[in-house]
N, C-alpha and C positions, 0 to 999 in steps of 0.2 A: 859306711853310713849306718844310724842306726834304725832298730825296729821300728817301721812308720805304724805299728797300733802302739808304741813307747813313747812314751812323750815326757820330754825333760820338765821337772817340776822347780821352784823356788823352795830351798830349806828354808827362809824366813818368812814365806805368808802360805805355802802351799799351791800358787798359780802357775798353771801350765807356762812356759818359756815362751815366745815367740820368737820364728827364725827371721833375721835380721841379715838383710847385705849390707853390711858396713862398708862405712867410706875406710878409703884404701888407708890413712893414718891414722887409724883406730884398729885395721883389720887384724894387727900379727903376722901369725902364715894362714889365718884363715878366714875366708872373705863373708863366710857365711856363719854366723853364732848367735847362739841362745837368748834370751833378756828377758830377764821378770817388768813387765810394762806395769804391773796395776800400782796405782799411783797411791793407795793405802799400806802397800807393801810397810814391815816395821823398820827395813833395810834401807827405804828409800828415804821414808818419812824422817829415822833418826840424822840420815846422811845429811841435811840442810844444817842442825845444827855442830853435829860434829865435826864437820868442813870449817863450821864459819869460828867457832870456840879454839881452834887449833890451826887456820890458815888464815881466817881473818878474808874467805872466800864463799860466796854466796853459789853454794855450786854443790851437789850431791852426787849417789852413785848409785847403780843399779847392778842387781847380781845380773851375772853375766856365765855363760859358759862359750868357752872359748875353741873348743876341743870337744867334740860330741864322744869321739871314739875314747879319751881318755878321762873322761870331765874335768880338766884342766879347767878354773873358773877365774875370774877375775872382776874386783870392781869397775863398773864401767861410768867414768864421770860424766855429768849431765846438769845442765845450764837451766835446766826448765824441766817443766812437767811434760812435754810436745820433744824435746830434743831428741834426737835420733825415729823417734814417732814414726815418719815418714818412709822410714828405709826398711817396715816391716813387709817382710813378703806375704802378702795374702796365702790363707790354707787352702785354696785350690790352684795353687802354684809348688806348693808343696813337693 
C-alpha cells in the first residue's frame, strides 16, 4: 500500500485522486483505484469530444490509476459527470 501522507495526484489538472471501490467489471485485479473526479480536469473535459469525433459516442474518461504499487494507469470511461461518483470511498475510510 502506499505512503498515507502520499497522495496520488492527476498529470492532467494537478488534483489529488480519490480512492474508489469499483464495481467488480471495471475492477481488473484490483477492486480499489485511483480517479481524477474534478470535473474541470483538461483530460476529462477534452474526452466528450474526442469519444464523440472518432466513436460517434457521447461518453468520456477519466484518468485513473489502477495499480497504486506500480502506477499502472488507465482511462476510465464515464457516461456522465456523477458516473462512478458514488463508489468513492470517503477519507476517513481511508
Amino acid at each position: 500500500m502506499s505512503d498515507p501522507t502520499t497522495c496520488l495526484t492527476c498529470p492532467h489538472c494537478g488534483e489529488v485522486l480519490d480512492r474508489v471501490d469499483m464495481p467488480r467489471e471495471l475492477a481488473w485485479d484490483n477492486p480499489i483505484q485511483h480517479v481524477c473526479f474534478n470535473d474541470d480536469c483538461s483530460y476529462f473535459v477534452a474526452g466528450w469530444d474526442w469519444m464523440w469525433e472518432r466513436y460517434g459516442n457521447r461518453v468520456s474518461y477519466r484518468y485513473r490509476v489502477v495499480d497504486e504499487k506500480t502506477g499502472r494507469n488507465s482511462p476510465l470511461m464515464v457516461w456522465s459527470r456523477d458516473a462512478i461518483k458514488d463508489r468513492i470511498i470517503p477519507e476517513n475510510d481511508h
